[in-house]
TORKOL-4160 file (C-alpha; in steps of 0.2 Angstrom, whole numbers, padded with zeros to 4 digits, m for minus):
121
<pt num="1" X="m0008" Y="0077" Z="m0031"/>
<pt num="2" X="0007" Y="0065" Z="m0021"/>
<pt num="3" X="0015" Y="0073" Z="m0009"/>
<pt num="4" X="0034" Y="0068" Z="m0011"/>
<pt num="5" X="0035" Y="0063" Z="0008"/>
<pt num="6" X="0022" Y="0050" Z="0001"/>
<pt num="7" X="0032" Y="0045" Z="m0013"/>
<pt num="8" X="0048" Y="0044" Z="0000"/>
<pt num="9" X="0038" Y="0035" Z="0011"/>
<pt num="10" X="0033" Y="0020" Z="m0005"/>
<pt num="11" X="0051" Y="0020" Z="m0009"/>
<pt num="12" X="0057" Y="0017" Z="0008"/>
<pt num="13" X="0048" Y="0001" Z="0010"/>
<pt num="14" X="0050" Y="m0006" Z="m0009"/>
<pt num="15" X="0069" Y="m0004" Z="m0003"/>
<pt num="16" X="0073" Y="0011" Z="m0017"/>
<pt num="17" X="0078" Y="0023" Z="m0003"/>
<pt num="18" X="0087" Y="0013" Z="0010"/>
<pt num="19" X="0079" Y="0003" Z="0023"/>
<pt num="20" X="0070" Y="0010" Z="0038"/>
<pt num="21" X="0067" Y="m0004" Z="0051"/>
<pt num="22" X="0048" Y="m0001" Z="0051"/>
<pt num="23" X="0048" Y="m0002" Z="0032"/>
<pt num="24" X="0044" Y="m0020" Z="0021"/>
<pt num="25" X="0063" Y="m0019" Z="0016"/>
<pt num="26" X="0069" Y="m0016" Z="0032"/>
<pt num="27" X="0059" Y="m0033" Z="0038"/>
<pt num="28" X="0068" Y="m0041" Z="0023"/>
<pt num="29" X="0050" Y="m0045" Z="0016"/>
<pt num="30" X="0050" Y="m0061" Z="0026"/>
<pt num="31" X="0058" Y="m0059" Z="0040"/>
<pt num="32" X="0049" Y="m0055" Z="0059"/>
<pt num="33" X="0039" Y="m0037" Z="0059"/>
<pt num="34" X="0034" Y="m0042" Z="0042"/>
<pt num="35" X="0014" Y="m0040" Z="0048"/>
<pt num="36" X="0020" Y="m0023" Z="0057"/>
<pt num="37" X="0029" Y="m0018" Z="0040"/>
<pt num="38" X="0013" Y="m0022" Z="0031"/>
<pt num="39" X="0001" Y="m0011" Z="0043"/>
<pt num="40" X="0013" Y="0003" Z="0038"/>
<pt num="41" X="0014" Y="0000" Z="0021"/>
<pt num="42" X="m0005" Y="0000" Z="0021"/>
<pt num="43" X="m0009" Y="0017" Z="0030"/>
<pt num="44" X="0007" Y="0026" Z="0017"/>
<pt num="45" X="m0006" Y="0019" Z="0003"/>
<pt num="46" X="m0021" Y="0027" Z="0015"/>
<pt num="47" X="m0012" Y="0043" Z="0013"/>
<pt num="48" X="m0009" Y="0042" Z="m0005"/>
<pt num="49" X="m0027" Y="0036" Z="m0006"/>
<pt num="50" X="m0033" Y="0053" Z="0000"/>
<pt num="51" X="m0021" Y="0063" Z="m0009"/>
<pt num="52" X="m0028" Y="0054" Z="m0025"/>
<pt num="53" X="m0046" Y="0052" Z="m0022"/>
<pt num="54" X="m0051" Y="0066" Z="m0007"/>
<pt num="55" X="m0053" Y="0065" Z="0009"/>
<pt num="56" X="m0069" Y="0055" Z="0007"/>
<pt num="57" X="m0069" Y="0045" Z="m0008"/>
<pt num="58" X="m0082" Y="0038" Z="m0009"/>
<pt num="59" X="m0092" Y="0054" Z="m0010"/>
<pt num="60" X="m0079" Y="0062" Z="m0022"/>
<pt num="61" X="m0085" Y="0057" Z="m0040"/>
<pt num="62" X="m0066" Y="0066" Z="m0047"/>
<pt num="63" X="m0051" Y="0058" Z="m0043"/>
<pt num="64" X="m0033" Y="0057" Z="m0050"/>
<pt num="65" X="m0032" Y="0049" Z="m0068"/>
<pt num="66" X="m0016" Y="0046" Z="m0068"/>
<pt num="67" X="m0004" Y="0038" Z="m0054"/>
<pt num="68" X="0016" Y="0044" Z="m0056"/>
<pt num="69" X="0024" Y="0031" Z="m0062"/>
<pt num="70" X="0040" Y="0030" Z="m0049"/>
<pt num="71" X="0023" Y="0026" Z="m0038"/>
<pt num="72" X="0014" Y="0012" Z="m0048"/>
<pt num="73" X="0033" Y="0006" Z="m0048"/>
<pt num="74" X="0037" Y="0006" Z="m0027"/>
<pt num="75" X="0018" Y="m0005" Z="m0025"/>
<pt num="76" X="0022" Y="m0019" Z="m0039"/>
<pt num="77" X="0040" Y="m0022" Z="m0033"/>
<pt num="78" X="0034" Y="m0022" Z="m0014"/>
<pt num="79" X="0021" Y="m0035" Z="m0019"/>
<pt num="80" X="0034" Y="m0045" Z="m0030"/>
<pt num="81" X="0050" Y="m0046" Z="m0016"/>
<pt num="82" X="0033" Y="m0050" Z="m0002"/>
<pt num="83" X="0027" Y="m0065" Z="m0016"/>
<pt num="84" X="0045" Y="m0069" Z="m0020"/>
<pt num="85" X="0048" Y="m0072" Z="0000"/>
<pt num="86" X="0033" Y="m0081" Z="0003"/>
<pt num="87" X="0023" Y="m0070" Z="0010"/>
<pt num="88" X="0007" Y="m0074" Z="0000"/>
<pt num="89" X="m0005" Y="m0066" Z="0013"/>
<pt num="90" X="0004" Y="m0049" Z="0015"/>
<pt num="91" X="0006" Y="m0048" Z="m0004"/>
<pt num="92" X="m0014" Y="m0049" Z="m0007"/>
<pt num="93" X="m0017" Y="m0038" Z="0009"/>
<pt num="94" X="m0008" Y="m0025" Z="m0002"/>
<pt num="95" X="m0016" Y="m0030" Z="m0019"/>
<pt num="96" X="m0031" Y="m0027" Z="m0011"/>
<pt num="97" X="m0026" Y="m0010" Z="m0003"/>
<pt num="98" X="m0018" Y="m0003" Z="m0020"/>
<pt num="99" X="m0036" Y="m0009" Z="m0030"/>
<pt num="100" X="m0045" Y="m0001" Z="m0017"/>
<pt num="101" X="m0033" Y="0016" Z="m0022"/>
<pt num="102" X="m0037" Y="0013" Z="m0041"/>
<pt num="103" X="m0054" Y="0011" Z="m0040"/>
<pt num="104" X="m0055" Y="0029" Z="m0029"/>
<pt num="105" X="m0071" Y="0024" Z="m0019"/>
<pt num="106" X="m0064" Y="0016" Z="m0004"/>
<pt num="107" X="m0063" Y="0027" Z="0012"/>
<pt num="108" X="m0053" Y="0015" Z="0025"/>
<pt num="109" X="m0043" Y="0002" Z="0016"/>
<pt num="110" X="m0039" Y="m0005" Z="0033"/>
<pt num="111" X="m0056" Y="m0009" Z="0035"/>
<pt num="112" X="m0059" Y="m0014" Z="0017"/>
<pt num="113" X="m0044" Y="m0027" Z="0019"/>
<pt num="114" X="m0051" Y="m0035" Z="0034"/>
<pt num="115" X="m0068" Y="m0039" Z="0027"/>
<pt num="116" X="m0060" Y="m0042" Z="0008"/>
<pt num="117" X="m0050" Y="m0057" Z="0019"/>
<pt num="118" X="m0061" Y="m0061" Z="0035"/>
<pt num="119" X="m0064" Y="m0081" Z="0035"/>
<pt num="120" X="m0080" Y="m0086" Z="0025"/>
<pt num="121" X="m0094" Y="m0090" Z="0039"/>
C-alpha cells in the first residue's frame, strides 16, 4: 500500500503541492540542484518501490497490481516539465526508476540507474 507521505512527497516535486527547494519543482526543472532534485525524486520512488513491491523485490513474487492513479500522474508530469526544460538525462534517469517500480523486481533503483546509464566500454 502508498503511504500518503509518499504520495505528498511525489506531489511536492511534480509541483502539485507547493514547491520545496529540494523538490524537481522547486529546482524549476532546469534550473541549478536539478541533479540533487533528481537524487530525491529517485529515493521517494525507492520508497514507493517498497511499499509496492516489499522490502526485497526481487524475492517477493506478489507485488501491487494497481498504482493509484494521483501516483502514476505526479511521475509522468515530472518527467514531462524535466523533457519540456531540457533536461533529457534526468528525465530517462527517472523512466528508468518508475519501470524498475513497474516491473516490481528491482531492489536499489539507484544502482539499477547507474548501470542502466553507465558509458558503453
Amino acid at each position: 500500500m502508498v503511504s500518503p507521505e509518499t504520495v505528498r512527497l511525489l506531489r511536492l516535486h511534480a509541483g502539485f503541492e507547493g514547491t520545496a527547494p529540494e523538490s524537481l519543482a522547486g529546482a524549476a526543472f532546469s534550473g541549478e540542484g536539478v541533479s540533487e532534485a533528481v537524487t530525491a525524486f529517485v529515493a521517494v520512488l525507492e520508497r514507493l518501490n517498497h511499499e509496492l513491491n516489499g522490502p526485497r523485490p526481487s524475492e517477493s513474487f506478489v507485488g501491487a497490481s494497481d498504482v493509484p492513479r494521483e501516483v502514476a500522474y505526479s511521475v509522468s508530469e515530472v518527467t514531462g516539465k524535466l523533457r519540456d526544460a531540457g533536461q533529457h538525462d534526468a528525465a530517462e534517469r527517472v523512466d528508468t526508476a518508475w519501470n524498475a517500480v513497474l516491473a516490481g523486481d528491482i531492489d536499489d533503483l539507484a544502482k539499477h540507474i547507474e548501470d542502466e546509464h553507465r558509458p558503453a566500454a
